[in-house]
C-alpha positions in Angstrom: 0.0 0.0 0.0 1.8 3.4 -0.6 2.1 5.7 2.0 0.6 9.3 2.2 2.5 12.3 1.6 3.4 13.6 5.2 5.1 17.2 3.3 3.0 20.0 5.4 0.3 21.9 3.2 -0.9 25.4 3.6 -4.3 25.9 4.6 -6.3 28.3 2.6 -7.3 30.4 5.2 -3.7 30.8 6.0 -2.5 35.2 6.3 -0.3 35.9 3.8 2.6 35.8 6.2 2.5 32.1 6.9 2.0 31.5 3.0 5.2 32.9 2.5 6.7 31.2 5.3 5.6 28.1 3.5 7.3 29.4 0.3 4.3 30.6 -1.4 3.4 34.2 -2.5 0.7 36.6 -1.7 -1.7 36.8 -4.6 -1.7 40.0 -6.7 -4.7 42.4 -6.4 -5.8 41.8 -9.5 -5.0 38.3 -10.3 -8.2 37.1 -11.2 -8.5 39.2 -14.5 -7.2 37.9 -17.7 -8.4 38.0 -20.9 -10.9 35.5 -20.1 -12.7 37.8 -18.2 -14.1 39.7 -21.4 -13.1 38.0 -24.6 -12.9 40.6 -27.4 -15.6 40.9 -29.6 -18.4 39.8 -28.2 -17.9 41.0 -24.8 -17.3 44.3 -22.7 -16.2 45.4 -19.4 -18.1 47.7 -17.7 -18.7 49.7 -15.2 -20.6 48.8 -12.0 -22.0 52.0 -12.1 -23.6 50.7 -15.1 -26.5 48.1 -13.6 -26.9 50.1 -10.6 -28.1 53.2 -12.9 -30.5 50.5 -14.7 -31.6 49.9 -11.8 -32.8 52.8 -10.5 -34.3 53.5 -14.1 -36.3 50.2 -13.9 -38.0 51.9 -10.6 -38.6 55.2 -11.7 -40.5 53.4 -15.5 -41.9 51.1 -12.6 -43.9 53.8 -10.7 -44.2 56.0 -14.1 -45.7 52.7 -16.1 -48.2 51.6 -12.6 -49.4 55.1 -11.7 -49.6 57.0 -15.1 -53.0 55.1 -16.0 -54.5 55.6 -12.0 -53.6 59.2 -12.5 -55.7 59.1 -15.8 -58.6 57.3 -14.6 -58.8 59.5 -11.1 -58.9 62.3 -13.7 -61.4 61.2 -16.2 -59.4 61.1 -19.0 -58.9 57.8 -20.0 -60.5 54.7 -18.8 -57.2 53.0 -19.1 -57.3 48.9 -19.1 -55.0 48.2 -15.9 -51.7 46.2 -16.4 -52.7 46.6 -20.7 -55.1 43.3 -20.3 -57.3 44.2 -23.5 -59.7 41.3 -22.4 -60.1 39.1 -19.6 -63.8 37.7 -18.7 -62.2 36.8 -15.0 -63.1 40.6 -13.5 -63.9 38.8 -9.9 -59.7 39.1 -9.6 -58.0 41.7 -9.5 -54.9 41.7 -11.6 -51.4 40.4 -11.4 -49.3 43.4 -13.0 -46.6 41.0 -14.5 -47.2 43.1 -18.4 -45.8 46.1 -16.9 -43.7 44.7 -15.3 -41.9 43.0 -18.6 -42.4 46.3 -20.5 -40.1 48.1 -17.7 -37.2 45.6 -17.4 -37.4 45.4 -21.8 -37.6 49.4 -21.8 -34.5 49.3 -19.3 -32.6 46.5 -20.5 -32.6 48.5 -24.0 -31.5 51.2 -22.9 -28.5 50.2 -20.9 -27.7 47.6 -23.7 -24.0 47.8 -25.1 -25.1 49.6 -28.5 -25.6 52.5 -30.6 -28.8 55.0 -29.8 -30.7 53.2 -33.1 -29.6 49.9 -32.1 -31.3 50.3 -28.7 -34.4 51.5 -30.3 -34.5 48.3 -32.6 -33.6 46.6 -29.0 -36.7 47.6 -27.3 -38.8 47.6 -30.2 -38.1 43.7 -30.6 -38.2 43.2 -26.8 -41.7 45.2 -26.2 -43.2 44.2 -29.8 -42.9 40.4 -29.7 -44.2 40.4 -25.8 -47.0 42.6 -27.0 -47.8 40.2 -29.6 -47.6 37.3 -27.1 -50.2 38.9 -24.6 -53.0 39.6 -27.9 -52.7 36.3 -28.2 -53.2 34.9 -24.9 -56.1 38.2 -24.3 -57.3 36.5 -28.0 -57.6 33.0 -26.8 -58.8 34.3 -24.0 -61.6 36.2 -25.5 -62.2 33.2 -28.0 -63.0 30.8 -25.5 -65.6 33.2 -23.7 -67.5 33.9 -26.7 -67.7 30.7 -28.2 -67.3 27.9 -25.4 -68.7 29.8 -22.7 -65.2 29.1 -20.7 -63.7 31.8 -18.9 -60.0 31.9 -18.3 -58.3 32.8 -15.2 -57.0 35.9 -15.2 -53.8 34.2 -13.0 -54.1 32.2 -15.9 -53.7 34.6 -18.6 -50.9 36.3 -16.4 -48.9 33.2 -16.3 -48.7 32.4 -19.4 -47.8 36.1 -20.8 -45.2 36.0 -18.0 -43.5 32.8 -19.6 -43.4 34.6 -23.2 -41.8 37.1 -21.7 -39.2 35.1 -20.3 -39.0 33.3 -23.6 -38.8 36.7 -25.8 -35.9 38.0 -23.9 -33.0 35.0 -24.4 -34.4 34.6 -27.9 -33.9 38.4 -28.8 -30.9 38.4 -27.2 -29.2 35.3 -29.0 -30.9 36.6 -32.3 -29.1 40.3 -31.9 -25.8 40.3 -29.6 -22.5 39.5 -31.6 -22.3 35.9 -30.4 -20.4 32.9 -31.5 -21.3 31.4 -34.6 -22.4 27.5 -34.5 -19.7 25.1 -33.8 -21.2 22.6 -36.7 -20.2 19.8 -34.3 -22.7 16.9 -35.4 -25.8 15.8 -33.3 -26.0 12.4 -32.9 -27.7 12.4 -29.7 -31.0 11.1 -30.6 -34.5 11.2 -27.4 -35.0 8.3 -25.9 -38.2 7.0 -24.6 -37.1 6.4 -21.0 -36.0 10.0 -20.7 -39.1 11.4 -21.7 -41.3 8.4 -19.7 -39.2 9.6 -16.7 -39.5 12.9 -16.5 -43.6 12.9 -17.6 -44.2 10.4 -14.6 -41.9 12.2 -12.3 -43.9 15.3 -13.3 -47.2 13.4 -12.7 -46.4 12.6 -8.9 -45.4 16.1 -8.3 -48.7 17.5 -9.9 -50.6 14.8 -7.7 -49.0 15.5 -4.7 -49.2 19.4 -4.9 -52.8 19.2 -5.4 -53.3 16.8 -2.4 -51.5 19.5 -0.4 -54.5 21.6 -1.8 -57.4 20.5 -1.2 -56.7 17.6 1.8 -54.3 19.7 3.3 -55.9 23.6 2.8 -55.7 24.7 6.2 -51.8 23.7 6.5 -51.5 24.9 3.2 -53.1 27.9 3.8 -51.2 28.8 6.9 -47.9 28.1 4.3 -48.9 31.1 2.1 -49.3 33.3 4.7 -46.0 33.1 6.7 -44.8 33.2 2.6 -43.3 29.8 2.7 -45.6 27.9 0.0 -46.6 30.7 -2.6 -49.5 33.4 -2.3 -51.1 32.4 -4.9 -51.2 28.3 -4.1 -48.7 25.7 -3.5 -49.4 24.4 -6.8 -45.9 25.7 -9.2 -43.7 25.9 -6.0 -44.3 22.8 -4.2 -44.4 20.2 -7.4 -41.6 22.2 -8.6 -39.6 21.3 -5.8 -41.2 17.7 -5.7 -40.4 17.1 -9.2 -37.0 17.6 -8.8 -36.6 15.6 -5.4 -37.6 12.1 -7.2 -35.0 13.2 -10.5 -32.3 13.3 -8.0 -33.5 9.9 -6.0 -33.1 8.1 -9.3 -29.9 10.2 -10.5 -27.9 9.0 -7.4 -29.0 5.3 -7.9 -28.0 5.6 -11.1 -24.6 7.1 -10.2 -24.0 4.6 -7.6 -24.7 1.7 -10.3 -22.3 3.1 -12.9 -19.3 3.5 -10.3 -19.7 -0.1 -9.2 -16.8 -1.5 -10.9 -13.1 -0.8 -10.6 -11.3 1.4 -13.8 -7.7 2.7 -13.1 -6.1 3.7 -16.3 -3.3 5.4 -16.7 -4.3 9.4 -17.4 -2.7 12.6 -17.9 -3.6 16.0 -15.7 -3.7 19.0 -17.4 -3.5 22.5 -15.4 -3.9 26.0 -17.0 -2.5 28.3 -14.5 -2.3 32.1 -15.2 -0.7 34.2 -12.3 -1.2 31.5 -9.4 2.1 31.3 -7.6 -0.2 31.9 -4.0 -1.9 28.7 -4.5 -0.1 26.5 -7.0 1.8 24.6 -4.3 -1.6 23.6 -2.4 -2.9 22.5 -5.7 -0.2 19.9 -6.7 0.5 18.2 -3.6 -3.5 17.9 -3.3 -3.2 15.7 -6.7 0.0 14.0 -5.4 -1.8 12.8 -2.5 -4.8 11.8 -5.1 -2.3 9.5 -7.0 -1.5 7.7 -4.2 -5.1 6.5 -3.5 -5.3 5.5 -8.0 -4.2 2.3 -9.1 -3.2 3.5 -12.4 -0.4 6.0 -13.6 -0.9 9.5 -13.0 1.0 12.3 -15.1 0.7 15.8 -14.4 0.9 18.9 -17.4 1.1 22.3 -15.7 0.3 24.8 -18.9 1.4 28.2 -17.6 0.2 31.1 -19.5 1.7 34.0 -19.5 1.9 34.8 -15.7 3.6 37.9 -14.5 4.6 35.8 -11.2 6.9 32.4 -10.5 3.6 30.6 -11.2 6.5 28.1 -13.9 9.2 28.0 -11.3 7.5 26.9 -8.1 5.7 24.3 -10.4 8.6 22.6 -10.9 9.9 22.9 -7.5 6.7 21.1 -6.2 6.4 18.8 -8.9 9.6 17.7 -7.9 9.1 16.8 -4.4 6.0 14.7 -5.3 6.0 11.3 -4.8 3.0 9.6 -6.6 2.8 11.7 -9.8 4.5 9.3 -12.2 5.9 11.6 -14.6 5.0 15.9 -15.2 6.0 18.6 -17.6 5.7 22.5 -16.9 5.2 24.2 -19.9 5.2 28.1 -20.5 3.5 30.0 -23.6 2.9 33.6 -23.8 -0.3 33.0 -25.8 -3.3 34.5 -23.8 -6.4 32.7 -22.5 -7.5 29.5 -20.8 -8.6 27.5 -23.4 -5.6 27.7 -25.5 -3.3 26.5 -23.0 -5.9 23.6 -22.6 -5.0 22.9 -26.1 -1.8 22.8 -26.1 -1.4 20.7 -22.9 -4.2 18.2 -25.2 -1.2 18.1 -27.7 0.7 16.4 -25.3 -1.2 14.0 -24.2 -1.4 10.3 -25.2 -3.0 9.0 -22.3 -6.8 7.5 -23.3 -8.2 10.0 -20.5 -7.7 13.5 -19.8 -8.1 15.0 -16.2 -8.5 19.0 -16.5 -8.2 20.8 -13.1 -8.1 24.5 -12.5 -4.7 25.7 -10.6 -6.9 26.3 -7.6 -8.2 23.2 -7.2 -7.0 21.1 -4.6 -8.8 17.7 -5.6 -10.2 15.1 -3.0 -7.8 12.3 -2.2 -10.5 9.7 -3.6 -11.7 12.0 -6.2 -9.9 10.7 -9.3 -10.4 7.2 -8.2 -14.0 7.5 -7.8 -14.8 9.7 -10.9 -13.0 7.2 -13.1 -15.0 4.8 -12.6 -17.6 5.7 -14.3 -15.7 5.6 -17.5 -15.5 1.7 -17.3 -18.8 2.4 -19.6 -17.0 3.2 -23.1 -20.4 5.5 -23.8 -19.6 7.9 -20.9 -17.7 11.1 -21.8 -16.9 13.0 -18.8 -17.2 12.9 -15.6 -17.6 15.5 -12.9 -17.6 16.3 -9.3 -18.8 18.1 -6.2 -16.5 22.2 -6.0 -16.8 22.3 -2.8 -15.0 25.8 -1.5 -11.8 25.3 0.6 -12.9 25.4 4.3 -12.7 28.6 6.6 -12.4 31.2 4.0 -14.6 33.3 6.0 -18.9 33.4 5.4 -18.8 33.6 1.8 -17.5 30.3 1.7 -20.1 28.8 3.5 -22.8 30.8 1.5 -21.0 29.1 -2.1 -20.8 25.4 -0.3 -25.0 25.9 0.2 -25.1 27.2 -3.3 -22.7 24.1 -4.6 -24.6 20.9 -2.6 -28.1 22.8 -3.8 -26.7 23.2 -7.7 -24.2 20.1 -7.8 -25.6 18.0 -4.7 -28.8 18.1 -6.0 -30.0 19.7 -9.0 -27.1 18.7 -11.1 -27.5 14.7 -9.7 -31.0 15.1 -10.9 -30.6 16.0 -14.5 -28.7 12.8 -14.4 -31.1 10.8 -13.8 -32.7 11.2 -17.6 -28.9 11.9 -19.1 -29.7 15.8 -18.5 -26.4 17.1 -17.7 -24.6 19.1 -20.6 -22.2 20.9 -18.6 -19.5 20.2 -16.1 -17.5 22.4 -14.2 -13.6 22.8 -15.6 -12.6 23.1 -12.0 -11.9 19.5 -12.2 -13.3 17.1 -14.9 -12.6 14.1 -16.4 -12.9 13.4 -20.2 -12.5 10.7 -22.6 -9.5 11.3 -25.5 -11.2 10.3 -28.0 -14.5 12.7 -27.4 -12.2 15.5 -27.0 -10.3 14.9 -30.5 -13.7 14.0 -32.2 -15.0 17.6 -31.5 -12.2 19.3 -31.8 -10.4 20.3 -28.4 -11.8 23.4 -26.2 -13.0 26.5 -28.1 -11.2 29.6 -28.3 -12.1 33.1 -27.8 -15.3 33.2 -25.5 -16.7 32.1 -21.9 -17.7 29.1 -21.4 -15.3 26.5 -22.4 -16.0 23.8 -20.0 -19.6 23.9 -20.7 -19.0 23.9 -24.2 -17.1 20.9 -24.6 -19.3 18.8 -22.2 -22.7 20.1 -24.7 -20.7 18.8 -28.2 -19.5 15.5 -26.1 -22.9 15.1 -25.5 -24.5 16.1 -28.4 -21.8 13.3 -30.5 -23.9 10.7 -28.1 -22.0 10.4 -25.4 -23.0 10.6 -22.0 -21.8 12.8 -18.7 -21.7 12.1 -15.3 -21.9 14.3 -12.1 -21.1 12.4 -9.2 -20.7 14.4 -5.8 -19.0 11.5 -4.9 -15.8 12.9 -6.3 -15.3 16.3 -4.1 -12.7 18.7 -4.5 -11.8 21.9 -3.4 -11.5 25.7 -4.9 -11.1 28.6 -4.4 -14.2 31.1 -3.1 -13.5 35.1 -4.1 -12.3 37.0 -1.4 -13.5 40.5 -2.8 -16.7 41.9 -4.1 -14.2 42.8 -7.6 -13.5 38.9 -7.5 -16.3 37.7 -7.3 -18.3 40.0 -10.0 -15.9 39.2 -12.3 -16.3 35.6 -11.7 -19.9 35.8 -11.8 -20.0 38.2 -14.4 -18.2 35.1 -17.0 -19.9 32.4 -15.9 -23.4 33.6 -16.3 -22.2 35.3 -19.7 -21.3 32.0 -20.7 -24.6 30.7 -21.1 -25.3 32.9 -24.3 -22.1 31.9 -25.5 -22.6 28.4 -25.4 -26.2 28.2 -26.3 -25.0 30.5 -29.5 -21.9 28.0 -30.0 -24.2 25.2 -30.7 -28.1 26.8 -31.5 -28.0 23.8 -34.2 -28.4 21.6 -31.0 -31.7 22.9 -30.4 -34.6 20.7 -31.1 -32.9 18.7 -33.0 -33.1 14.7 -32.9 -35.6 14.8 -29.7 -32.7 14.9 -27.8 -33.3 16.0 -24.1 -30.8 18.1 -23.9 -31.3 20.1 -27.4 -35.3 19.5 -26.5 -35.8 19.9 -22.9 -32.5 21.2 -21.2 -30.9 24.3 -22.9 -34.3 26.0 -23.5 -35.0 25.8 -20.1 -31.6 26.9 -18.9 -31.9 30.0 -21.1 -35.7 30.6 -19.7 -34.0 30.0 -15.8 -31.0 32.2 -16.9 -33.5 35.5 -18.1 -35.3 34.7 -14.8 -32.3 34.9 -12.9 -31.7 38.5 -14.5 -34.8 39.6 -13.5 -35.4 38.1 -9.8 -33.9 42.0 -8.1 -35.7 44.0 -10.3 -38.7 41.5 -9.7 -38.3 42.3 -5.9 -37.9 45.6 -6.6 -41.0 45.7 -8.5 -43.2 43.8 -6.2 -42.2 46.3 -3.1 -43.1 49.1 -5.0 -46.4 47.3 -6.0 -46.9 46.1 -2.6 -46.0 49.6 -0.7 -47.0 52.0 -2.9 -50.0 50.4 -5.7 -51.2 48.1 -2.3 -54.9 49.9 -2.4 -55.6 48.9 -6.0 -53.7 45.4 -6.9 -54.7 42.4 -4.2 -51.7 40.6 -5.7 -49.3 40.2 -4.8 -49.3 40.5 -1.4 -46.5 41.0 1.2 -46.5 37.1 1.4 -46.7 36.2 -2.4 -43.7 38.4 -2.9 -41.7 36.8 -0.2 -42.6 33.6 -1.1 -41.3 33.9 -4.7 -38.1 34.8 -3.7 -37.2 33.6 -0.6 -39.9 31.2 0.9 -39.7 27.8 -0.9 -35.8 28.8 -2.1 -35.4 28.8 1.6 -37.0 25.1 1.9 -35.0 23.7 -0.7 -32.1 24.7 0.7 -32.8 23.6 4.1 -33.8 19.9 3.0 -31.0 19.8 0.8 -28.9 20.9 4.0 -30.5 18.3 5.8 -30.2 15.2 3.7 -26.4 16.1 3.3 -26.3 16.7 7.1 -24.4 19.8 6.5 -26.1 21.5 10.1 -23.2 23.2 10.5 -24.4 25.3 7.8 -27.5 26.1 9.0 -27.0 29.1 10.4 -25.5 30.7 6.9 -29.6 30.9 5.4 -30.5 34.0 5.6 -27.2 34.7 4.1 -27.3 32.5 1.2 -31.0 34.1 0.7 -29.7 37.2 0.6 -26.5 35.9 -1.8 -29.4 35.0 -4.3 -30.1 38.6 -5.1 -26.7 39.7 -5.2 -26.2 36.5 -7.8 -28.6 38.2 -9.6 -27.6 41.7 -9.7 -24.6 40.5 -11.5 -26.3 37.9 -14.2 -27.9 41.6 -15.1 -24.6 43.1 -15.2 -23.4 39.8 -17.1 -26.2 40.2 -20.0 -25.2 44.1 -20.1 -22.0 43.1 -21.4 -23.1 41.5 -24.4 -22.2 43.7 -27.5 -24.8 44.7 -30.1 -23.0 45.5 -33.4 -25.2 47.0 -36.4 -26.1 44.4 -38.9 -24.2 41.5 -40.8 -21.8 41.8 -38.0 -23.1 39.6 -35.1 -21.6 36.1 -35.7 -18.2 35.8 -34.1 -16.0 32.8 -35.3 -14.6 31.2 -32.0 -12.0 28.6 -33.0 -12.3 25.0 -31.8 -8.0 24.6 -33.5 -7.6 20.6 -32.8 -9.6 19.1 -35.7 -7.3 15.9 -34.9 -8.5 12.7 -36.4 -9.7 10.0 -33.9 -6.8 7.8 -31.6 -5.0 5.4 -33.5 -6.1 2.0 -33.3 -3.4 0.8 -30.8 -5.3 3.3 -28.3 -8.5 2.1 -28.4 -7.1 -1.9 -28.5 -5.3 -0.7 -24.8 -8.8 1.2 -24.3 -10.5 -2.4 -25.0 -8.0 -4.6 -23.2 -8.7 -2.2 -20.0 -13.1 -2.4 -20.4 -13.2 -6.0 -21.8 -15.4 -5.0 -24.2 -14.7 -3.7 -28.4 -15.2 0.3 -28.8 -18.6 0.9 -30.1 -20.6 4.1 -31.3 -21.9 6.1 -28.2 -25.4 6.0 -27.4 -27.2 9.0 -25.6 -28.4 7.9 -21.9 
């Protein structure tokens, strides 16, 4: 049995002092920006100035677009319709403002838009005339089935289903305007499969059974729920199946995970580490994956790809590297060619290992995590594997507000798009892909946000399937500043459009879930995301100041929406991973939600609008390498004991 590394290791939460004492390096100010953080072209940096000023414009149109028509109607001079319903034969309720609500944020959003003065006014005319279009036709239908099969629709009813246009019009207009990558033209071969589809309608059954249960059985509990805002003002029906729904996905999802890591795979593979400017941490990093290789069976050889650090990022690689014990061979290489995903590439030029293990350089992987993770690959249709980015322990309180946000998204959520082969996106902190998926697409794209998600959707979308196991935990780094962690947020929610754009010729194509079922719905989650502050600053100003003439939503609706059953997810979640310790972070985390959201508005006020037959951006994917050479995949065979076949989605 090999013995553990007994070399001393920083803690993160060590001061600077003692990290130097250790032989590492303070971290630059600034050593989170690189030319990742806004790739030219079809991004900007900007201000923070910026979304603060849009925000205070989307409450001024706010008050202007709810009071303007009272004002008329107290004076007599326009019987206005209220919240521009042109028809609605429910007049019992009162009315949901969610239209002017959509035409505020559009209105807003166009004006703060990264464009020219006429390309804002095409911006908001899209936005506000598609979403006027949408609500005729559900006022239409509406009207249609009053007049002629004596059926009158809810007006909650009506409301809802403008409100999900809206959602729909803004991603759609965005993707169809902002200089954004143009489509990969990686081939879909991932076709729907019955048992994804069966799964997902029956799981979605139970949850619409149980929610109405809770109801009509249950209406006093329930009712006392809606009022302390913990189940939904308007009915537990969306928020408690919702979260229902999702509780039975993940059930099945870690089943399914613990059945696919069931046998024993230990294959030689080769670790590649981009590392730009990270001489404070890279010491922490490597001995982490030393201690890793001890617990793997199989060879483990490490690529550090520095690029183009203004530190001894390079140097104290190699020292570590050479006090290891377990790594079976390494290379430090140094390029002065920007970005992330280029020294990806070139560290994918030197590898011949059949399996690639790409880790950030402030990543400090879990000693099991390699071993567990590659199990999964003993199926020759999985294509990557992932794990649990937990944040290094007692970094201070916005650590323990991102490890609720990690076991919620990766712990949970992510484990439950598994279940139905779901998952199109792994985080690059540390992930495991197959060779030969990696040279049939192409290697990582160049040029944009994005490229760990990227790679995982074309993987995918050739058939093959990825894996999230939180089984496999490892360790980064949380932001220690407000700057960082903008930034940080700022790119990764920027990297949805990016994606999405990268491969749009994935969308409802084939039946596949993911093209069908999963990026639509991302983008729809992403433009509500953008929207939750101004929807809370909305609903206070419709609560405290329009209170008198809306009934909805109440004090308890609006609370609900955005904190109440978020606050119940994350507490079961907390619970089932017996994370109590964590407990007490909440109404933090609650609170983090909003600020998450105040930058995915700053991230979509980045994108660039250029004036037309200028908005596709040609990202490079440079490694258009042929497939391994048979003497790989006969090792590949030996290893799985069965031939290589064509992936299958699943």
């Amino acid at each position: 049995m090999l013995k553990r590394s007994d070399k001393p290791i920083v803690r993160r939460d060590a001061p600077d002092r003692a990290r130097l004492e250790a032989g590492g390096p303070a971290p630059a100010a600034d050593f989170f920006r690189s030319v990742d953080s806004a790739p030219a072209g079809i991004s900007v940096r900007r201000p923070r100035e910026v979304q603060d000023y849009a925000l205070v414009s989307f409450t001024f149109l706010s008050v202007l677009a709810l009071g303007l028509p009272e004002v008329l109607r107290s004076l007599a001079i326009a019987d206005l319709p209220r919240d521009f319903i042109a028809f609605t034969a429910d007049r019992a309720n009162a009315v949901l403002p969610v239209r002017t609500f959509f035409l505020a944020f559009f209105l807003t959003y166009a004006g703060y838009a990264f464009a020219g003065i006429g390309d804002k006014a095409k911006l908001a005319v899209l936005l506000v005339g598609k979403f006027a279009i949408a609500a005729a036709l559900v006022d239409g239908g509406a009207w249609l089935s009053w007049r002629y099969a004596d059926a009158a629709w809810p007006i909650h009813l009506q409301q809802f289903l403008v409100g999900m246009a809206g959602l729909a019009i803004f991603p759609h207009t965005i993707l169809a305007n902002a200089r954004l990558p143009a489509d990969s033209g990686t081939p879909v071969r991932n076709m729907g499969k019955v048992y994804q589809y069966a799964l997902i309608l029956v799981a979605a059954f139970i949850a619409g059974a149980c929610a109405i249960i809770v109801a009509t059985v249950y209406e006093p509990e329930a009712d006392y729920l809606r009022s302390i805002a913990l189940l939904g003002g308007m009915g537990p029906g969306v928020f408690l199946a919702q979260q229902i729904f999702t509780g039975q996905l993940a059930g099945v999802g870690w089943l399914r995970n613990v059945v696919s890591r069931r046998r024993k795979f230990s294959p030689p593979v080769a670790v590649v580490i981009p590392a730009h400017n990270e001489a404070h941490q890279i010491r922490d990093t490597l001995l982490a994956l030393d201690r890793a290789a001890a617990r793997y069976d199989g060879e483990v050889r490490v690529l550090v790809m520095e690029n183009r650090s203004s530190d001894e990022t390079a140097k104290l690689a190699r020292t570590v590297l050479e006090q290891c014990e377990f790594i079976a061979g390494w290379q430090v290489d140094s390029s002065q060619i920007p970005g992330k995903a280029r020294a990806l590439n070139r560290g994918l030029d030197l590898v011949h290992e059949d399996f690639v293990v790409r880790i950030d350089a402030d990543t400090m992987v879990g000693e099991n995590a390699i071993r567990i993770a590659m199990r999964h690959f003993a199926n020759p249709h999985v294509g990557a594997v992932g794990g649990l980015p937990l944040p290094h322990e007692g970094e201070g309180l916005l650590a323990k507000v991102r490890a609720i946000e990690v076991l919620l998204r990766h712990g949970f959520v992510q484990v439950a798009y598994g279940a139905f082969g779901g998952i199109f996106g792994l985080p690059g902190m540390f992930v495991i892909y197959r060779t030969a998926a990696i040279d049939a697409v192409g290697g990582f794209v160049e040029g944009m946000n994005g490229e760990d998600t990227d790679i995982t959707l074309r993987i995918a979308n050739l058939g093959y399937r990825n894996v999230s196991d939180p089984a496999a935990k490892f360790h980064t780094e949380t932001p220690d500043t407000l700057a960082f962690l903008r930034e940080q947020r700022t790119r990764w929610f920027r990297s949805l459009y990016h994606v999405v754009a990268h491969n749009r010729s994935s969308l409802f194509v084939n039946g596949s879930v993911i093209g069908s079922v999963m990026l639509p719905f991302t983008l729809l989650n992403g433009a509500r995301r953008a929207m939750m502050t101004p929807l809370l600053i909305y609903g206070l100003v419709t609560f405290f100041v329009f209170g008198g003439i809306y009934a909805h939503p109440d004090f308890a609706t609006v609370v609900a929406l955005v904190l109440g059953m978020p606050f119940v997810l994350a507490l079961s979640v907390l619970l089932v991973w017996g994370r109590f310790d964590l407990l007490i972070h909440l109404p933090l985390y609650m609170g983090f939600r909003f600020l998450r959201s105040y930058y995915t508005l700053g991230s979509v006020l980045s994108l660039v609008y250029p004036r037309d037959g200028d908005k596709l951006f040609a990202a490079e994917t440079p490694r258009r390498t042929p497939p391994p050479p048979p003497a790989a995949k006969r090792r590949e065979s030996r290893r799985t004991g069965r031939r290589e076949r064509e992936p299958q989605s699943g």
